[in-house]
Structure formats: C-alpha cells, structure tokens
C-alpha positions in Angstrom: -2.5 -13.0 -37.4 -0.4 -16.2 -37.1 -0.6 -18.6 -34.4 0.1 -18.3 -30.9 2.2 -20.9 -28.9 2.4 -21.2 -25.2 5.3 -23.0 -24.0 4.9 -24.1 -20.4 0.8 -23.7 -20.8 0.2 -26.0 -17.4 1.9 -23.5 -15.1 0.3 -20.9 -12.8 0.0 -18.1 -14.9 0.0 -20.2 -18.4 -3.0 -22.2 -17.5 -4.7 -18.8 -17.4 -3.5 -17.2 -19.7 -3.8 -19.9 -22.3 -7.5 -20.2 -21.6 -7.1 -15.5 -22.1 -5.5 -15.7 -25.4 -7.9 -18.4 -26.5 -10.7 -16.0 -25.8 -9.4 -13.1 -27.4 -8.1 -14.9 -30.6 -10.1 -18.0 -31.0 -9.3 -21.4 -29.6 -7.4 -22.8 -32.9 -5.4 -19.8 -33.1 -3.4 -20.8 -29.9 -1.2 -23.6 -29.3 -0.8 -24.7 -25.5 2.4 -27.2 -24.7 3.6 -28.5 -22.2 6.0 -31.5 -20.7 3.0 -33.4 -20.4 -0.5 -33.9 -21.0 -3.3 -31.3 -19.8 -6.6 -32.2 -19.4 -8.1 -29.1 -18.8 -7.3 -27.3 -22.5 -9.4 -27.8 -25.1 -8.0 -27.4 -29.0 -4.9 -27.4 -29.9 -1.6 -28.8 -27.6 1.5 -30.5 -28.3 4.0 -31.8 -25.8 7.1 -29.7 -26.0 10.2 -30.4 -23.9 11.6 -26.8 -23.8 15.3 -28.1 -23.6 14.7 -30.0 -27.1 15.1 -27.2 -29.5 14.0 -29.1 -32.3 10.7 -30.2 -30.4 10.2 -26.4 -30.6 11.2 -26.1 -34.1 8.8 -28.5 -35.4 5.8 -26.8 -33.7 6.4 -23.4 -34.6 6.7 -24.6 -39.0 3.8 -27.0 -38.2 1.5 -24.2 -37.1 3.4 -21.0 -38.3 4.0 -19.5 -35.4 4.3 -16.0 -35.1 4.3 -15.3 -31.6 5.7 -17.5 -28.6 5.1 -17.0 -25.0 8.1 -18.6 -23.2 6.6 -19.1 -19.8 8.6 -22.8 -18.8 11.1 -22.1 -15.8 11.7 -23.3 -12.4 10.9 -20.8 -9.9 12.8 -19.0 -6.9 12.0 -21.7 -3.9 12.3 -24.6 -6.0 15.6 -23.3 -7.9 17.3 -23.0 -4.9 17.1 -26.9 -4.1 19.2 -27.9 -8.0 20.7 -24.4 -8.4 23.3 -25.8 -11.5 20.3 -27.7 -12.8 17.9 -24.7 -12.9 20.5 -22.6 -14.4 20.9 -25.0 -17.0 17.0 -25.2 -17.5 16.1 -21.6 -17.4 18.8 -20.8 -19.7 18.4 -23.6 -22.6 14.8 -22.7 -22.8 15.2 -19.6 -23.3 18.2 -19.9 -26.2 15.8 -22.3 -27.3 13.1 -20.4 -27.9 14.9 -17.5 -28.9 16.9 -19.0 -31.7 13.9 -20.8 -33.3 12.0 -17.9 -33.6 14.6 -15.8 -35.3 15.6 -18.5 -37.7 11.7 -19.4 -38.4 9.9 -16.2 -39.0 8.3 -15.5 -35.6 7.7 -11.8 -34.7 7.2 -11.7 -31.1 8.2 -13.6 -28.3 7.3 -12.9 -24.8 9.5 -13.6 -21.6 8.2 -13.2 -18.0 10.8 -11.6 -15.8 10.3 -11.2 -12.0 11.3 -8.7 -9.3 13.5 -12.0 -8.3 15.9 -9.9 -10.5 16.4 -7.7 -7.7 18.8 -8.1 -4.5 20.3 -6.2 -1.5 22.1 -3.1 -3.7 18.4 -1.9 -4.4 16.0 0.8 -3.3 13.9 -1.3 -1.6 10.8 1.1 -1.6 9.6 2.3 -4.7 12.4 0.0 -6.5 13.1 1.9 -9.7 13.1 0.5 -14.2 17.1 1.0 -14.0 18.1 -0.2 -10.5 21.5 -2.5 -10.0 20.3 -6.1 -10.9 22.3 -8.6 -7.7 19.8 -11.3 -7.4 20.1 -13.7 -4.6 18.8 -17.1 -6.1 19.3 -18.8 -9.1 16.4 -18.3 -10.4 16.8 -14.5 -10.7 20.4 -14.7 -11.9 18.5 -16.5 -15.3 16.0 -14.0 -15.4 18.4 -11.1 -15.0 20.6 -12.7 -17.7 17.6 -13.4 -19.7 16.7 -9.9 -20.0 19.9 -8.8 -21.0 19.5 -11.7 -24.0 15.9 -10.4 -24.4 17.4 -7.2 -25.2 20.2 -8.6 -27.6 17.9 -10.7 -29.7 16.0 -7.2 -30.2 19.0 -4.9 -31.1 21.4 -7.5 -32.9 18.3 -9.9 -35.1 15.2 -7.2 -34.8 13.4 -10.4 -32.5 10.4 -8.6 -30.8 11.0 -9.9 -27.3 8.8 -8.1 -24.8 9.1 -8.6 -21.3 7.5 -8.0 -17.4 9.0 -8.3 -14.8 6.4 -10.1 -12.3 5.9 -9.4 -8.9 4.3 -12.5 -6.3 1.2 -13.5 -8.9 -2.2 -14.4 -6.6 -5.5 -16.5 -8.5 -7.4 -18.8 -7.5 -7.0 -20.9 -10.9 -4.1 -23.1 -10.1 -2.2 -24.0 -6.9 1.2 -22.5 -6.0 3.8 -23.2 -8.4 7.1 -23.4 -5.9 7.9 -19.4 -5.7 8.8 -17.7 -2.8 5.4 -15.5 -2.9 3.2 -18.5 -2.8 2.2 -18.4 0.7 -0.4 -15.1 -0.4 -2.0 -18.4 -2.5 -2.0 -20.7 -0.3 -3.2 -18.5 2.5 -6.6 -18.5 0.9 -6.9 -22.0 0.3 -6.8 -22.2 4.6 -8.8 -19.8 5.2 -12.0 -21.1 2.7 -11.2 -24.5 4.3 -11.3 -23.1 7.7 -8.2 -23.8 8.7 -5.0 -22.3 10.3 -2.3 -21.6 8.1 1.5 -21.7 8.9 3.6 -19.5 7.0 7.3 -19.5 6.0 7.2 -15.6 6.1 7.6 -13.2 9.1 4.6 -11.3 9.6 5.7 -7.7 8.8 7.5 -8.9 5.3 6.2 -6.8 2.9 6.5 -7.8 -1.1 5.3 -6.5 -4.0 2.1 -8.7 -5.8 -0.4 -8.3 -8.3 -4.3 -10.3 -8.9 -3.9 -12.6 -11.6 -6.5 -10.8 -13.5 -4.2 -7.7 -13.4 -1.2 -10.0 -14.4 -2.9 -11.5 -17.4 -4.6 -8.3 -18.9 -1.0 -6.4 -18.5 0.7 -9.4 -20.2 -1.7 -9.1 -23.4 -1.7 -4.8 -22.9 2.3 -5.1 -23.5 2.1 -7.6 -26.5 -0.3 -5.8 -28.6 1.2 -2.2 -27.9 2.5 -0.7 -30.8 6.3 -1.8 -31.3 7.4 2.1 -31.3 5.3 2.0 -27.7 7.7 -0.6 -26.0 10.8 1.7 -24.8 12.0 -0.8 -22.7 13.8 -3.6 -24.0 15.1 -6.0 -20.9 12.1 -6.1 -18.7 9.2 -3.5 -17.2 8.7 -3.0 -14.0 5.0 -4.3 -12.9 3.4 -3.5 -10.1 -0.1 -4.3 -8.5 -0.1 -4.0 -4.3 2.5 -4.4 -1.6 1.5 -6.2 1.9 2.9 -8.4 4.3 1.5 -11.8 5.8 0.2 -9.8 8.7 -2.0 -7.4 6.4 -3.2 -9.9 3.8 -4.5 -12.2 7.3 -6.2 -8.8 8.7 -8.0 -8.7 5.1 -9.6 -11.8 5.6 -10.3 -11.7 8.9 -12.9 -9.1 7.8 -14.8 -11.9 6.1 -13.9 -15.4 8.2 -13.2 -13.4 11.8 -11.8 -16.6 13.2 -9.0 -16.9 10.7 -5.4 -18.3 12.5 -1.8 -17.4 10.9 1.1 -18.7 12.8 4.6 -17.9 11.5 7.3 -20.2 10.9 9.8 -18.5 9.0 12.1 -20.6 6.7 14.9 -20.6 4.2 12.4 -18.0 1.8 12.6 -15.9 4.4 16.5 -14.4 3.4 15.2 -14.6 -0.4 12.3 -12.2 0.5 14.4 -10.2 2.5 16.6 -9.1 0.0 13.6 -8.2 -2.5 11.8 -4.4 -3.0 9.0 -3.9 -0.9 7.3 -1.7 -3.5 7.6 -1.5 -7.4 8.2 2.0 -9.9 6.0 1.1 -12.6 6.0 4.2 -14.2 7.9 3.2 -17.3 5.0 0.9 -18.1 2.5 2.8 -17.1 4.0 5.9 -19.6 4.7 3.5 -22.2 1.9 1.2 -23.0 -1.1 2.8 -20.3 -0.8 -0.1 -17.7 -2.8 0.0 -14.9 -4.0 -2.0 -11.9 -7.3 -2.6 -11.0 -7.4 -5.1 -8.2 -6.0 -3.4 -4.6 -5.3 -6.5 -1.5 -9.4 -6.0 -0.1 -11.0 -6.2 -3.7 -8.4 -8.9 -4.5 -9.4 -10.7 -1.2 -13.4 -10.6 -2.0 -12.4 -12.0 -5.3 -10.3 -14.7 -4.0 -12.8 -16.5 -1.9 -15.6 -15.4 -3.3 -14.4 -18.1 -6.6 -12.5 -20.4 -3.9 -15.5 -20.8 -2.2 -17.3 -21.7 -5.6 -14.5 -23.9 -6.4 -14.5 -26.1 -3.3 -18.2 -26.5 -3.8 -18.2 -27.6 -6.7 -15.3 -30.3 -5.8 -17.0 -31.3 -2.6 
C-alpha cells in the first residue's frame, strides 16, 4: 500500500496512534506531522501547518500518499475560549485536507468526530447513529459540519472518508489535550502521585469514554474494513464505558484507599451536561465487528499499573 500521513501526530490520540500504524505497516510507511518538532517519533515527519494547504500538498506528492489521518483540531474546553478562531481552524483543516486528497490521488482519509456533536434535543441514554445533531460548543458545531462534508466528499468525488465519533479518550501515553473529558486523565495522574485531585465535574456526571487501546484498535478496525462494510458515511457512533467522577474515584480507591476527590464544578460543567450519558454503537458494531474490551476496573488497573512505571522511570 501507499503511504500513511498523520496530520496533527503530537496530539493525544495521534502520538499513539502514529507509534500503532508504525507497528502495523512499518515505520517508513507512515508519515507523522505536526506544527512542530516531535522528539519522541522516529522515521519519517515533516512539519505541516494544517491551514497551509499547499504545505499539505507537497507531502502527500512527496511521499504518495494514499491515506491521511486528519487528527489536528482544537478541542471542546479550549474552543470555547476563541470560538471564531476555532471555527476557522477546525474547518480550513479539514477543506484542506479534503481537497488535496481528491485532487492528488489519495483513497482514504480519516476524520475523528466526537459525541461533542451531540446537545440538549438528544436521547441522553443510549444516544442513538441518527439522533438531531445541536451541539453546544464550537468545537462540535465543526465536527457536526465536518461530517456532513465527510459525507459529501464521499457521495459527490467517491473520497473514502471514514469517520468515529469519539467519546472522552483515557491513556496514559500523553497528558490531557484541553477537552472537556480530561479530568478522567488527569484523575490518574493524582492518584499515582498521591495526591488529591479537584475536579471541574459534579460527581454524579456521567459521560461516555473509551481506553485508549480500545480507541486506537477501533480507529484501524474502521479503516481497513471493506469499503462495501462502511454504511455509515458522516460519523459512527463509538462507545467503550459510561461513569461519572464519583464512580471512576470509587475505582481507584480499591487500589490507593486513601485517594481524595473534591469537586469544583466549572464552565465544562454546562458543556457536559448537555452530552449523552451512554452511546448506541450498534451501527459499528453490525458494520465492521467493533467491540470493546477495556470496562472502567480493567481500564483503571491498566492505567496505574503503566503510570506507576512511567513515573518511575522519570523520577
């Protein structure tokens, strides 16, 4: 196959899954990018300003790109501070990325979606594939227009665009990234150091989240599935586990008994509040097999079992 390029490599999920589709394909078979230099990737990387469309062009003939993961964006807590600006960013990008690859030969592109899509017209529990899209940030207004795009590209130019729509992503490989899920990141970080942790969050808010394991291997599941397998053109559903501060604190408790969780609730308290609780799936899981295998106890055991290894190692 052609060569794989990961725009916005440096991120949360694109630092591991850069380092996945290295392992799976070979290290000079993928391209990581990013605003700026990465020390941690080894091979190939080229700095890519996603709003430079030519940037993007010249990588793509350079290397012959045939697939593009589009992961650069500024997320839900962080949007909210320059809403016109993250507008602006989320949606060049992604025009960006789409328009090179159908103009230069590449024959998938992926773009992550998130449950940020959702707002206060949805089923909150078991939020179904076709539910009323009303987000309540900026950053999911782009990614609900994005997957109407995503859709577009597909049905007007034949662009394979696949797409996921994310719930809060948890690993221990990289630190919080600015989204409104975080805190179930940081949260472990505080309790390996032994500390209390404060979070923005009331204590019975429930979201929908998924292990970064279970993020990464659905990610690759959906982009080498048969093209006549993906039914669903604007963005699948995803779903891991749904728990609230309170429960994912009980969790660890069972393993550092003296853990402490205050609660400070803040301005990502009314984004949370007007997102599902729990995620229909079922669409992915007919269409390509998805499943989960992490639940919010094996995910905790996992979690500080490699934190704990990890500030080790640093100290």
């Amino acid at each position: 196959m052609g060569r794989i390029l990961v725009i916005g490599a440096g991120g949360q999920l694109g630092t591991v899954l850069t380092n996945r589709l290295k392992e799976i394909y070979g290290e000079h078979q993928v391209i990581a990018s990013d605003l700026r230099p990465i020390k941690a990737f080894t091979g190939l990387f080229e700095l890519i300003d996603a709003t430079d469309s030519g940037r993007i062009e010249e990588v793509v003939k350079q290397y012959e790109v045939e697939e593009v993961y589009h992961l650069a964006a500024i997320l839900s807590a962080n949007g909210e501070k320059n809403p016109l600006g993250t507008w602006e960013i989320n949606m060049k990008t992604l025009f960006n990325v789409l328009e090179v690859s159908r103009l230069n030969g590449v024959k998938k592109v992926f773009y992550p979606s998130s449950i940020a899509v959702f707002g206060s017209e949805v089923e909150q529990q078991n939020t179904p594939q076709a539910s009323f899209l009303n987000p309540s940030t900026v950053y999911g207004i782009s990614k609900a227009a994005g997957e109407n795009w995503a859709q577009y590209y597909f049905q007007k130019y034949g662009l394979d665009v696949r797409s996921l729509r994310y719930p809060g992503v948890i690993g221990y490989q990289s630190l919080p990234g600015g989204g409104t899920t975080d805190y179930a990141v940081d949260i472990y970080h505080k309790a390996v150091e032994e500390v209390s942790f404060s979070c923005f969050l009331e204590k019975d808010t429930t979201l929908p989240m998924i292990y970064m394991d279970d993020a990464i291997r659905a990610t690759v599941e959906l982009m080498q599935a048969p093209i006549e397998s993906i039914k669903t053109r604007t963005s699948y559903n995803l779903a891991g586990m749904s728990f609230s501060p309170e429960e994912i604190a009980a969790a660890i408790k069972k393993i550092y008994p003296n853990f402490r969780i205050t609660y400070e609730p803040d301005f990502r308290q009314q984004i949370a509040a007007s997102w599902p609780q729990s995620i229909d799936d079922s669409r992915a899981r007919d269409d390509w097999g998805w499943r989960p295998e992490y639940d919010l106890n094996t995910m905790t055991e996992d979690m500080i079992k490699n934190l704990k290894a990890k500030y080790s190692t640093s100290n």
